[in-house]
N, C-alpha and C positions, 0 to 999 in steps of 0.2 A: 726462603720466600714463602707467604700465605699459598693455599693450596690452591688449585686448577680444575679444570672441566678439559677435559684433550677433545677436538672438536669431533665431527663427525657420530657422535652419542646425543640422543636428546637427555637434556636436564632430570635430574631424580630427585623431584619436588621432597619426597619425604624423608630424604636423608639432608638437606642441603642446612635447614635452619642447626639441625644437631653439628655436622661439619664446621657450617658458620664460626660456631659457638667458642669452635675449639683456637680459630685464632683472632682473635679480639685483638691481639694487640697490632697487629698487621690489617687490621681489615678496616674501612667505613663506608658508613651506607649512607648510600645518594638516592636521590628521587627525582626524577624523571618525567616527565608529565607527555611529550611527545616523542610518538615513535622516531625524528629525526633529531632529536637530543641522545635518546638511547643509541643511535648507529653511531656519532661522535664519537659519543663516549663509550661505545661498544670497540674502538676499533683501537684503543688506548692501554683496552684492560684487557684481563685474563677476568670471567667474571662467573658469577651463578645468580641464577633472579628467578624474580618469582611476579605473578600479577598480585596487588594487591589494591582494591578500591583503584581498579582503574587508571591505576599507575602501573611502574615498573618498577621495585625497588632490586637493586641490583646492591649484591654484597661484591668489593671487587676491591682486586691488589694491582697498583699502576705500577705497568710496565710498560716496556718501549713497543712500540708497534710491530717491529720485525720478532716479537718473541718467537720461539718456536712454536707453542701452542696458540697464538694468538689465530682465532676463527676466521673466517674470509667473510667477505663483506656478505654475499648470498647467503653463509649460512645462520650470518645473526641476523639479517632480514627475516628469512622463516620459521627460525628460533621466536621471536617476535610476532608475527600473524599468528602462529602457534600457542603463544603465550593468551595471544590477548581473548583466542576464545571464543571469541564474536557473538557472545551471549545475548539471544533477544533477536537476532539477523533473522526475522522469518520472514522474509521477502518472498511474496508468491508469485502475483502476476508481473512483477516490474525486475523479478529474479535475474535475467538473463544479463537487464538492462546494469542490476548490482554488479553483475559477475563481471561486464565488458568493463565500468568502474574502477572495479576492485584491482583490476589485470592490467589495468594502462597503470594505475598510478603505480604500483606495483614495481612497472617496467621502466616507467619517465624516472622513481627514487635510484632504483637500480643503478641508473647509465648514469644520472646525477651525483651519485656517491662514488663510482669511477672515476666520473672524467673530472672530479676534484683532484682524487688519490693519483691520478698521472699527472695534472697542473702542480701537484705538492712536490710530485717527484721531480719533476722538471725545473722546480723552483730551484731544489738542491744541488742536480744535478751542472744546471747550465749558465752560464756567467749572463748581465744586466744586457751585454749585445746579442747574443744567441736566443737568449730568452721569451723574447714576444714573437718571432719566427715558430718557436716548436708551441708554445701557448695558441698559436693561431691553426697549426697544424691538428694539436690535440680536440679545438672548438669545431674544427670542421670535420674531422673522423668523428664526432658526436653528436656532430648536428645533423648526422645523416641518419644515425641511428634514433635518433627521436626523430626525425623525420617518418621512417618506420611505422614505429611504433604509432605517430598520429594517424597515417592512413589507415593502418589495419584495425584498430577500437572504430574509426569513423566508418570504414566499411560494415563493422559489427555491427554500430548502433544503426544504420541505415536499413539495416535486413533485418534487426530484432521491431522496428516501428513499422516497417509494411508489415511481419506479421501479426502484430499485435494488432492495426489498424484490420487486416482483414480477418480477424476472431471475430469485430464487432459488426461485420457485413452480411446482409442478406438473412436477417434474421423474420424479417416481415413481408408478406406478399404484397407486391404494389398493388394498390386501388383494390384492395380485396377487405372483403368485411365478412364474417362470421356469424351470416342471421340467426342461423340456432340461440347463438349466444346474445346477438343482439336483443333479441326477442326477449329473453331474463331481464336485461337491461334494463330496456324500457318498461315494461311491466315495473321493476322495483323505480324508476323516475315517477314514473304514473301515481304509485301509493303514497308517493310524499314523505314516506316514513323514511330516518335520519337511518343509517346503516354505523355496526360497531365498525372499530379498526381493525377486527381480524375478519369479520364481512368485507369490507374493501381489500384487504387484501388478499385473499383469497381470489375476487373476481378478479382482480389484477394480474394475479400469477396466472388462471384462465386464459385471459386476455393475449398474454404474452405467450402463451401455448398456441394457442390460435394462430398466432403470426399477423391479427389483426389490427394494424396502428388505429382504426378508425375505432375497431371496440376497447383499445385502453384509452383513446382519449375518452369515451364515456364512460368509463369509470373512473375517470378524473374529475368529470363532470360532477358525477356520483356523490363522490368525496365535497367536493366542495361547498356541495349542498348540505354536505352533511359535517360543514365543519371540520373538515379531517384532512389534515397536510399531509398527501400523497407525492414521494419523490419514486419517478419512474425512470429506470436508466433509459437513453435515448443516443442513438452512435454520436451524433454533432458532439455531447457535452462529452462521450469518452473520446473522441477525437480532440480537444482541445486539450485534456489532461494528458494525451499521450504527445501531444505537439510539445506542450511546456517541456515536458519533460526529456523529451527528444532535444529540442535545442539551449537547454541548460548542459547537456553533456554534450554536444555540438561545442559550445561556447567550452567549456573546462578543456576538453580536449585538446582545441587550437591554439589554446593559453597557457596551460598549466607548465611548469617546466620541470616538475619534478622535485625539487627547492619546496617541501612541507614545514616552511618558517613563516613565523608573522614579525610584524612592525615593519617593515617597507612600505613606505607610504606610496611607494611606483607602484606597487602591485596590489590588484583586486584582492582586500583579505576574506571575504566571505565566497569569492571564487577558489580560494586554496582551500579554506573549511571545506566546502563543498568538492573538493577533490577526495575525501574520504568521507564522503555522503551516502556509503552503500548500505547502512543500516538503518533498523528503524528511526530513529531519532533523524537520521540526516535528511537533506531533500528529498528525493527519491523516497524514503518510509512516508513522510507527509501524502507526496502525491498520490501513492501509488492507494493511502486511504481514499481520497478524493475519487483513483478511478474506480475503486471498489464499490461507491455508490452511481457510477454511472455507465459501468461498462454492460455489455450484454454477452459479453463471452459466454457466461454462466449458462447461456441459454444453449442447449445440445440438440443438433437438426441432424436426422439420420433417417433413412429411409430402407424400408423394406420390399420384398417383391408381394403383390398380392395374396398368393398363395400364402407364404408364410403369414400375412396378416390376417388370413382368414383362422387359419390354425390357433393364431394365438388368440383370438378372440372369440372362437370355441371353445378353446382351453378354459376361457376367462370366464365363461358360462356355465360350464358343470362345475368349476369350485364355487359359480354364483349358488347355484342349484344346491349346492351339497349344505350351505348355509341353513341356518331357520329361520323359517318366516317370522314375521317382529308381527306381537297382536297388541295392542295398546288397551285398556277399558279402564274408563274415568270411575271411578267412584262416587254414589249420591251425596256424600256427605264432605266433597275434597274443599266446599269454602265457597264456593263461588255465589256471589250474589248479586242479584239485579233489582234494585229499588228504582222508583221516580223520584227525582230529584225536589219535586214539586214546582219551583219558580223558574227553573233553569229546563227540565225537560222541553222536549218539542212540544208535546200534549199540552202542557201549559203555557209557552208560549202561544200556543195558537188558540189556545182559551179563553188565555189575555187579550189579547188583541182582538177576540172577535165580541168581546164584552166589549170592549173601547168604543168601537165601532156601534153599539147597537144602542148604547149611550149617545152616541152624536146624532144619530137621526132619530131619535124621540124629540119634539119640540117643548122648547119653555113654558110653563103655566100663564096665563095673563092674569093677575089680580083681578081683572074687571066681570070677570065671567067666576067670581069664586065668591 
């Protein structure tokens, strides 16, 4: 018989292609595209595999399922999550929400690919009268355990969204405005002069220091006059992204059955897609871009006692001190030049015009007196 993997060892990727090699004649290689094709066919064979482009290609010699080394269904599930690597998963803020995810479906595939292997066994074991009795027994010891499994993800998700909704609370003082800063403000609304994009933003990041919603709204204002599309996160729109997202995995949750197969047309196929949606690419990576522009987490409110803020702001003064003074001197020669413009200057418009003028009240000659 083609050689073996004896379970309980993780795979040794760099001996496995040389091993492969050695029996060709006993061996062929299948490809795989979904992790519930490989458990199948995992629970068939004696195998060795390897990730490649996103597959699985497994090198494997079919034997009968009770072999002796043949793997338990657990441990070619984690052999698998294991394999696949999950290259690119940087899930930051929406992490938790990956994690809750990643662990139901995990757990609904699990109970799913049991309470097959006992219906199969049952199939064998039990004649055409006895048979829908223990079939029925087996649906209901299983339907309690995904039962389980949906409250406890749904309790998850429920306490990962209150705290994520109160990261983006209390970040602004009510009815409070920041005249020091307003004062800048206005002054630069007043000069009329258009501000760059890293001028806007900057007053902006100010703004949001302040705690002041009334001073970011006029640097929106700012902006606007100045042509410049300002997106300022605001809790409503990260409340919305985290809602979506909250009841997208609400919805998988209550539905999904652990069954990671498509073409049933009874079953929602882009709700099963979205049953292994914890990476970037999947729903969850989309959104969680979305709340990255609108959340205020980012913003860190911490308070100190007086005293200590006196200290640090003496501190902050003898390194100001310790600095050199900045001396500027322009040079006579650095370019600068002031001409009149001659028809455009003010001096000559009001030259103009006061000649116009002294033209009109001279009166016409009469021929008769000439």
């Amino acid at each position: 018989m083609g050689y073996h993997r004896q379970p309980y060892y993780p795979p040794n990727h760099s001996k496995q292609i040389k091993r492969a090699s050695q029996h060709r004649g006993s061996l062929k290689k299948i490809f795989l595209k979904t992790k519930r094709q490989y458990f199948d066919y995992a629970k068939r064979s004696i195998f060795d595999f390897n990730g490649i482009g996103g597959q699985f290609t497994i090198e494997a010699v079919q034997v009968d399922s009770r072999a002796k080394y043949a793997m338990k269904i657990n441990e070619i599930k984690q052999a698998c999550i294991h394999l696949s690597g999950r290259k690119g998963d940087k899930m930051e803020k929406f992490k938790k929400y990956a994690e809750i995810l990643k662990d139901f479906s995990k757990d609904m595939e699990l109970w799913k690919t049991c309470e097959e292997d006992d219906i199969a066994d049952a199939e064998r074991k039990y004649n055409q009268n006895a048979l829908p009795e223990q079939i029925k027994k087996i649906r209901s010891e299983y339907a309690k355990k995904y039962a389980l499994v949906r409250e406890n993800a749904l309790t998850k998700v429920r306490n990962e969204t209150k705290s994520i909704k109160q990261r983006n609370q209390g970040k602004f003082k009510p009815d409070f405005v920041d005249l020091e800063l307003l004062k800048e403000l206005n002054a630069i609304n007043m000069a009329g002069i258009p501000m760059t994009e890293s001028e806007i933003t900057a007053y902006c990041r100010r703004a949001l220091a302040s705690r002041s919603s009334f001073c970011v709204r006029a640097v929106q204002n700012i902006a606007k006059k100045s042509n410049i599309r300002l997106n300022v996160p605001t809790e409503d729109t990260a409340v919305q992204v985290i809602d979506a997202a909250d009841k997208r995995l609400r919805k998988i949750i209550s539905i999904y059955d652990g069954e990671f197969k498509f073409g049933d047309r009874n079953k929602d196929q882009s709700l099963i897609m979205d049953s292994h949606g914890w990476g970037d690419s999947g729903f969850l990576g989309r959104l969680e871009k979305e709340y990255q522009s609108a959340t205020l987490e980012d913003i860190k409110i911490s308070q100190m006692s007086r005293k200590e803020f006196e200290t640090k702001s003496a501190v902050a003064r003898v390194e100001q001190m310790k600095k050199p003074v900045e001396s500027v001197e322009i040079g006579e020669d650095i370019g600068i030049r002031a001409k009149d413009d001659g028809s455009k200057s003010v001096a000559a418009q009001y030259a103009k015009k006061y000649s116009q003028k002294m033209l009109q009240a001279i009166p016409e000659s009469n021929p008769e007196f000439e």
